[in-house]
N, C-alpha and C positions, 0 to 999 in steps of 0.2 A: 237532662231535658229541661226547659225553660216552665217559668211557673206564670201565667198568666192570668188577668181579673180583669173582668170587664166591671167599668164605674159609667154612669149614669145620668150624668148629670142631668136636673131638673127645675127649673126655678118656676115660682104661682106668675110673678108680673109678667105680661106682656101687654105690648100695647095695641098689638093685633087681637090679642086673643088670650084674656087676661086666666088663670086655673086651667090651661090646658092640657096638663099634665093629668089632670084629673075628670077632662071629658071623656062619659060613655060611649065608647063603641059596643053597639049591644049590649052587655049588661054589664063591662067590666070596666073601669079608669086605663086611659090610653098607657098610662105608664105602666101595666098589669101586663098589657099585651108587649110592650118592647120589652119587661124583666124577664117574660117569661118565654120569650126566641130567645136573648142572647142563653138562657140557660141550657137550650137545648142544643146550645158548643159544647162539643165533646172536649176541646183544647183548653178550657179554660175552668179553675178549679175554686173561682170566687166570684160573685155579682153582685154588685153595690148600687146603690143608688144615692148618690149626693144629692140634697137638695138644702136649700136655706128658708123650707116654710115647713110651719108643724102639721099642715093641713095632710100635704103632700108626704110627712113622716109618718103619720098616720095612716094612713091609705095604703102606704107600701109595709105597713107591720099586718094590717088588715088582712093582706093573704100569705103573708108569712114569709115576705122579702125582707134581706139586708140593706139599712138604710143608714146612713151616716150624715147629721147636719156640718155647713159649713155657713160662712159668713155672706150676708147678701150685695157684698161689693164688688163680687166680680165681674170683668164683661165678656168673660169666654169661658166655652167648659172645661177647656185646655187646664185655664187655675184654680177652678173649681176644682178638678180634680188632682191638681198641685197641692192642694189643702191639704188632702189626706196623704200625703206621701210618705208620713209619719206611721199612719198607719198599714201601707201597704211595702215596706220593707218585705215581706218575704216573695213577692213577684219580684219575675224579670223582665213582665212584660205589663201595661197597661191599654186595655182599647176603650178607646171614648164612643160610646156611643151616644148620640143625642136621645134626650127622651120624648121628642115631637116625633120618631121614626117608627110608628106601631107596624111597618109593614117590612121592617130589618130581616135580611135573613141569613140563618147559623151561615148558612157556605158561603157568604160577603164575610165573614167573620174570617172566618178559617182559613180564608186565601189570603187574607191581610198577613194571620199569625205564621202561613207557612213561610211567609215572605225572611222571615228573620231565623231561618237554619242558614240564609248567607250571612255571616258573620258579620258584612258591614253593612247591615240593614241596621239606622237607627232610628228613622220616622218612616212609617208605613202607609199609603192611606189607596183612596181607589179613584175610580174613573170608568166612567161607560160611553162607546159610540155617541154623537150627534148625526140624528137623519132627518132633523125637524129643520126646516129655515127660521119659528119663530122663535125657538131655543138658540139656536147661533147667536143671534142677534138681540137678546135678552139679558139687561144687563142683572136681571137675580141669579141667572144658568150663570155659575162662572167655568171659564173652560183651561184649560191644562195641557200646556205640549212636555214635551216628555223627550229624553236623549234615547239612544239606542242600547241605552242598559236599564231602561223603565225609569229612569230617576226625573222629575221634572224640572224643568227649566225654567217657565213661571208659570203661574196663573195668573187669571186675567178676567174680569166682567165683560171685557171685549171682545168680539170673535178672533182667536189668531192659533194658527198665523194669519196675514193679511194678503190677499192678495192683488197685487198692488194695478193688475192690467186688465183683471177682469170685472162686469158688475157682480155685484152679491148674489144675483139667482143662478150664478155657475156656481159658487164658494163651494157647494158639499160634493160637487160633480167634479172638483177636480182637486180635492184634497181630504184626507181625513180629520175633524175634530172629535172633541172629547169632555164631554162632563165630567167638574169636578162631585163625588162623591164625600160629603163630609164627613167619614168614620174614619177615626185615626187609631194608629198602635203603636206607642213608642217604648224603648227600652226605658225602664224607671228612672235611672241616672240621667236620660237625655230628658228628660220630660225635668225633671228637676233644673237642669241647665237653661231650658228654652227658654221654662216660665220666667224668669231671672230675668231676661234679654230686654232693652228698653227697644219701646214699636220704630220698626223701621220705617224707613220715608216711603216706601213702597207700600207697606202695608197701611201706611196712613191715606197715605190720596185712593187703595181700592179699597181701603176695608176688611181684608183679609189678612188675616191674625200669620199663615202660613209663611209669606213676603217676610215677616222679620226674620222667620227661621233659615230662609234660601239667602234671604241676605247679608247673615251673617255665617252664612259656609256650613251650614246644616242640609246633609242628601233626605232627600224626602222619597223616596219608593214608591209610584204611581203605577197598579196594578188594574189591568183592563179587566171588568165583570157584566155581567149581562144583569144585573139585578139594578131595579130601576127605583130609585129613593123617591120616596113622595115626603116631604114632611108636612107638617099640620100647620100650616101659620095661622089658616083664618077658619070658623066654624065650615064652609063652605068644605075647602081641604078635606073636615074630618068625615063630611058627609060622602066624600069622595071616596076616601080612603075604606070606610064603613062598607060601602058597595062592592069595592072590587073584593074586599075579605071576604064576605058574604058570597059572592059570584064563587070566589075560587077555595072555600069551603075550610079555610083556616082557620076557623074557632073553635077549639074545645070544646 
């Protein structure tokens, strides 16, 4: 059986929303509440939190999470958690989970990690329905088509497919889109290879880190889930995200 660890990536800067890692939702630091879902994966027998600030090292020794520093040059949590690859030799598996995602749930985990009993599962990640027209057409929603073995073809900021004879208030009425899901799971080896890979020309004009992996002949595994990612970028978000926890009764 494969050995898997979920890492964490968390960095203090942002320029939306600078220590977010360490804003309260009700009385705990947001990073408290994402350590403390992925732990409640039953598949996974390690949970890390990478970060490059002592603030944020602190905070997660505070309730008695595993924390590991890393250097604050990275621009994705992809190498963020390439860092530690040193230390995470005895996995077979690693899932990146962001630490802006306090509303992550174990079974988006689990469906990613079942994904890799196919042998030629080397990058995993997910995807949910579009039924929104302001989401299609938004270019932070990035969206995701996908071949008839779940593997994706690209993603994209732009709506696609496109379709080219009708206007855009038929688009959802007569085809299906999809939300990219940013939680990934890759085998250790692969993950050591990607992070290596210089950025592709794709991934440079959209911005997404995944384009160099597809364009250099890396299958990425794109698994459809009902679970709907909110992250935290701006205080606004967290007050958001605060409410729906609250409504649906997930605090400790």
């Amino acid at each position: 059986m494969m050995k898997a660890a979920i890492v964490i990536p968390a960095r203090y800067g942002s320029s939306r929303f600078e220590g977010k890692p360490l804003a309260l939702i009700v009385d705990k630091p947001m990073i408290q509440h994402v350590y403390e879902r992925c732990k409640e994966v039953s598949l996974v027998s390690k949970v890390i939190v990478a970060t490059d600030d002592e603030r944020i090292k602190q905070a997660v020794k505070s309730f008695g999470g595993d924390v590991m520093m890393t250097s604050p040059d990275h621009s994705s949590g992809t190498s963020r958690i390439a860092e530690l690859l040193p230390a995470l030799k005895a996995f077979d598996i690693i899932v990146n989970v962001q630490g802006d995602e306090p509303m992550i749930m174990p079974g988006a985990i689990e469906t990613l990690l079942d994904s890799f009993e196919e042998e030629d599962t080397d990058i995993a990640t997910l995807c949910a329905p579009i039924t929104a027209e302001s989401e299609l057409f938004n270019y932070n929603v990035v969206k995701v088509v996908r071949d008839i073995h779940e593997n994706a073809l690209y993603f994209s900021r732009q709506a696609i497919p496109a379709l080219r004879d009708d206007p855009y208030r038929l688009w959802l009425t007569k085809a299906s889109y999809y939300k990219h899901i940013g939680i990934y799971a890759y085998k250790t080896n692969v993950l050591g290879k990607i992070n290596k890979l210089p950025d592709g020309t794709l991934s440079k004009l959209e911005l997404l880190e995944q384009l160099t992996w597809l364009e250099h002949g890396y299958k990425i595994k794109c698994l459809e889930t009902n679970y709907e990612s909110i992250g935290v970028d701006t205080e606004e978000d967290l007050k958001r995200v605060e409410k729906i926890l609250l409504t649906k009764g997930m605090f400790d």
